[in-house]
N, C-alpha and C positions, 0 to 999 in steps of 0.2 A: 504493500500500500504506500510505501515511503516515497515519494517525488509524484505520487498522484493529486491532484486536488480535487474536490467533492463532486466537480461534472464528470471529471472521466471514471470516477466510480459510481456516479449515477447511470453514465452512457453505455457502460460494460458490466451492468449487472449478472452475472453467468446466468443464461438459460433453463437452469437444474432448480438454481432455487426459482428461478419467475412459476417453474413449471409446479414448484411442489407447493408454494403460497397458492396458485389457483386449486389444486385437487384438493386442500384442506378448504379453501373458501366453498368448494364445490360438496365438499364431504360435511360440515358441519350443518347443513339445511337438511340435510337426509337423515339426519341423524337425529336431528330436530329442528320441525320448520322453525323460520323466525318470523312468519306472518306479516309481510311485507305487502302491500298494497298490489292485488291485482288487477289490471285493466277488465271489465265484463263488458265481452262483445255480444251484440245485440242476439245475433242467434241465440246462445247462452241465456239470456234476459228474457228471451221468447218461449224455451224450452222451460224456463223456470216457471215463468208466466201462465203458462199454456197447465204446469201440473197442478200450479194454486191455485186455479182456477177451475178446475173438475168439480161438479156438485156431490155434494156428501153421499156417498151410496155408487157411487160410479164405479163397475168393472171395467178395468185394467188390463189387458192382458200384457205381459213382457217376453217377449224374446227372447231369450241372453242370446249372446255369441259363443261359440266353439274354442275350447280347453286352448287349442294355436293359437288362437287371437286375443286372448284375455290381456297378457302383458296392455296392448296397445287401447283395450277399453276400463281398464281395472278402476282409473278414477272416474270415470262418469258413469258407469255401473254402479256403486258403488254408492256415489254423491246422490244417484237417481233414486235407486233406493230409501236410502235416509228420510229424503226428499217425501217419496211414495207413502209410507208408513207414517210418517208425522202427519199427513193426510186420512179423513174419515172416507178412506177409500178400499174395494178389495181389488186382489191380486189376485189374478191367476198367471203362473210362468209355465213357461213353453221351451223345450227345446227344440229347436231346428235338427241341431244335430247331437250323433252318438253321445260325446262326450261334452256336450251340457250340462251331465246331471253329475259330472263333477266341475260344473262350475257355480252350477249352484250351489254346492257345498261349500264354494268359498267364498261367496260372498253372504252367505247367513255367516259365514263365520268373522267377517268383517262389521257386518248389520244386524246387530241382533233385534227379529221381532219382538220382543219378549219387554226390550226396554223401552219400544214402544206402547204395550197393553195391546199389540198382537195376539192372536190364536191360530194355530194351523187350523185349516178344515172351516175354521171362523171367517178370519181376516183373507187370510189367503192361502194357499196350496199351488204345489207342482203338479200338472199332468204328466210328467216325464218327457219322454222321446220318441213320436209318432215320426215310423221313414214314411217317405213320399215327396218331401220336401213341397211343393205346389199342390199335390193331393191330397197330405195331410191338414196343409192352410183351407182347403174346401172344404175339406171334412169337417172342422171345427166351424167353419161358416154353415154348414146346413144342418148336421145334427150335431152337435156336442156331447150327448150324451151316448150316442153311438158310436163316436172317434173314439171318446176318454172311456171305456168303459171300469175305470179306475187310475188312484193317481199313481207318481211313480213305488210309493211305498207298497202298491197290490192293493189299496184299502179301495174298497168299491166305491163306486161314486153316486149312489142311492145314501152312504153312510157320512159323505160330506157335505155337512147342512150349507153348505154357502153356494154351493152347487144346483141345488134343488131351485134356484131363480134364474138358472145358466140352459138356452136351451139352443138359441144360434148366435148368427154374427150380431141381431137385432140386440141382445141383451147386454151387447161393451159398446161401452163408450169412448175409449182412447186403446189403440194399442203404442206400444213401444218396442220398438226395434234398432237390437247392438247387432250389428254383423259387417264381417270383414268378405259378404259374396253377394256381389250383382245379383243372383238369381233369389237371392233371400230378398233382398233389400224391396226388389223389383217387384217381386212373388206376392208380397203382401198387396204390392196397390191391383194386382189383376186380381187375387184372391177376393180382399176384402174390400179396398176404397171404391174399387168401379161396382162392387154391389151394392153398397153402402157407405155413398162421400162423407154422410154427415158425421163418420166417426172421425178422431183426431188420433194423425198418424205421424207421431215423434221417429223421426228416422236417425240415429247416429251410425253411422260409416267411416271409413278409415279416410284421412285426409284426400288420400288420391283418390278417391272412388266422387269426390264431391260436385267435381265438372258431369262425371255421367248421372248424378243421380238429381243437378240443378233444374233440367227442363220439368221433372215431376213437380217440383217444390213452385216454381214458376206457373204452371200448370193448377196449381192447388191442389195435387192430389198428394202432396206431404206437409202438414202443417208446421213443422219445425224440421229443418236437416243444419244438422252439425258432425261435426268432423268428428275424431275420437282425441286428439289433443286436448282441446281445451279443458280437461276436465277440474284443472284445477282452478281456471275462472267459478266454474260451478260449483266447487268447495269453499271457494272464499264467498260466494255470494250468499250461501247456506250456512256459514260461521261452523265449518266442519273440517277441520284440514287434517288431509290426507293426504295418499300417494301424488298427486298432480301439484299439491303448494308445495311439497317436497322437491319434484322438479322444478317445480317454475323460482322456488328460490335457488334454488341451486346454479340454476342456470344464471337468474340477476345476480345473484355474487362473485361469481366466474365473471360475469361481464364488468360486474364493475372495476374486481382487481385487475382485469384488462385495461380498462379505459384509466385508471389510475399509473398505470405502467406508461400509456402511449402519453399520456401528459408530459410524466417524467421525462421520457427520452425528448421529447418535443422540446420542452424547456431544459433542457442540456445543450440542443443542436443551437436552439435560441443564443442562449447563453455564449458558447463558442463562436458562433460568429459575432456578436455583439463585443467579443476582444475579453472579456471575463473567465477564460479559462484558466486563469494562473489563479482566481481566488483560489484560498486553502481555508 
């Protein structure tokens, strides 16, 4: 350090450490958010909108996405959830596919009904995993009780009281849909909206799926489409943070001890040519 002066040790910071102040700037939000202001984009605002606004007594049905795609829906799953249950509303969940019925396992295990004054079979229940994918969407639009003839636990569906008011598409009012496949996404508005527009169809999809999926939304035949990012706008607008304010800090911290770095270098270069590099 001896005949350097304080720019050219600002201007030659080594690499090693710039790199490891970001992964700790990056690592301590994960670890625990710090609740930092997030921007809520209007989609988000609409989505929120659109579920406080359901009249008390409205079936639900939700979608989830497939065991492969969860990583990329986990906080708005999640956040929706929360969301769904603090509401005098029921649920019935749906999988599209095989391995949905361990994703719902984990998000009951992230959302507990229970600390809402939940009831399975009451508030809400799983039908499991009808294949057919667009056959099975019809099926549950014309008979319901012929599709489900029991939920995924084998328990008959004569013996879940919340069901006994469930008989087609006529009897929901909003479906919700997470899925990372065009043919889901797509499947519901031929299934359900073009039988029945007046139901409200939340569509969350993977960011690049959202140019193919704008003409419907344009259209009206999706009343909310949002990507699957944002989900941590939706946690901070619910005062529930989770997985997505975990990243969305992590990332503003990262950025910021970036833009604190390019400063420094900037006002070194400044400095040196300004003829002040001999200060010590």
């Amino acid at each position: 350090m001896a005949g350097k002066s304080i720019i050219d040790v600002l201007e030659n910071i080594p690499r090693e450490i710039i790199y490891t102040i970001v992964l700790i700037a990056m690592a301590i939000p994960l670890i625990r958010p710090l609740g930092l202001p997030v921007p809520v984009s209007e989609p988000i605002r609409k989505w929120y909108n659109e579920i406080e606004s359901l009249p008390p007594g409205s079936i639900v049905l939700v979608s989830h996405c497939s065991l492969g795609s969860y990583p990329a829906f986990d906080s708005m799953q999640v956040a929706t959830l929360h969301h769904l249950f603090s509401r005098p509303v029921k649920l019935v969940f749906f999988s599209i596919d095989a391995t949905g019925l361990a994703v719902y396992d984990i998000l009951l295990s992230k959302v507990d009904p229970k600390a809402y004054g939940k009831v399975y079979g009451v508030d809400y229940f799983h039908i499991g995993f009808i294949p057919g994918g667009e056959t099975a969407m019809k099926a549950l639009a014309e008979d319901f009780k012929a599709a489900v003839p029991s939920d995924y636990k084998g328990t008959p569906i004569s013996q879940i009281p919340m069901a006994a008011n469930i008989r087609n598409i006529h009897d929901f009012t909003a479906l919700i849909c997470f899925t990372s496949a065009g043919e889901t996404s797509i499947g519901w508005i031929r299934q359900w909206i073009v039988v029945r527009p007046e139901i409200k169809y939340l569509c969350c999809v993977l960011d690049m799926m959202l140019p193919t999926m704008r003409p419907y939304y344009e259209a009206k035949q999706v009343t909310v489409l949002v990507g699957s990012a944002p989900g941590g706008e939706y946690e901070f607008l619910l005062g529930k943070p989770g997985s997505g304010i975990k990243k969305a800090d992590a990332f503003t911290g990262a950025q910021l001890i970036l833009l604190v770095f390019i400063i420094i270098g900037n006002i070194a270069a400044i400095a040196k040519r300004m003829g002040k590099g001999g200060v010590r």
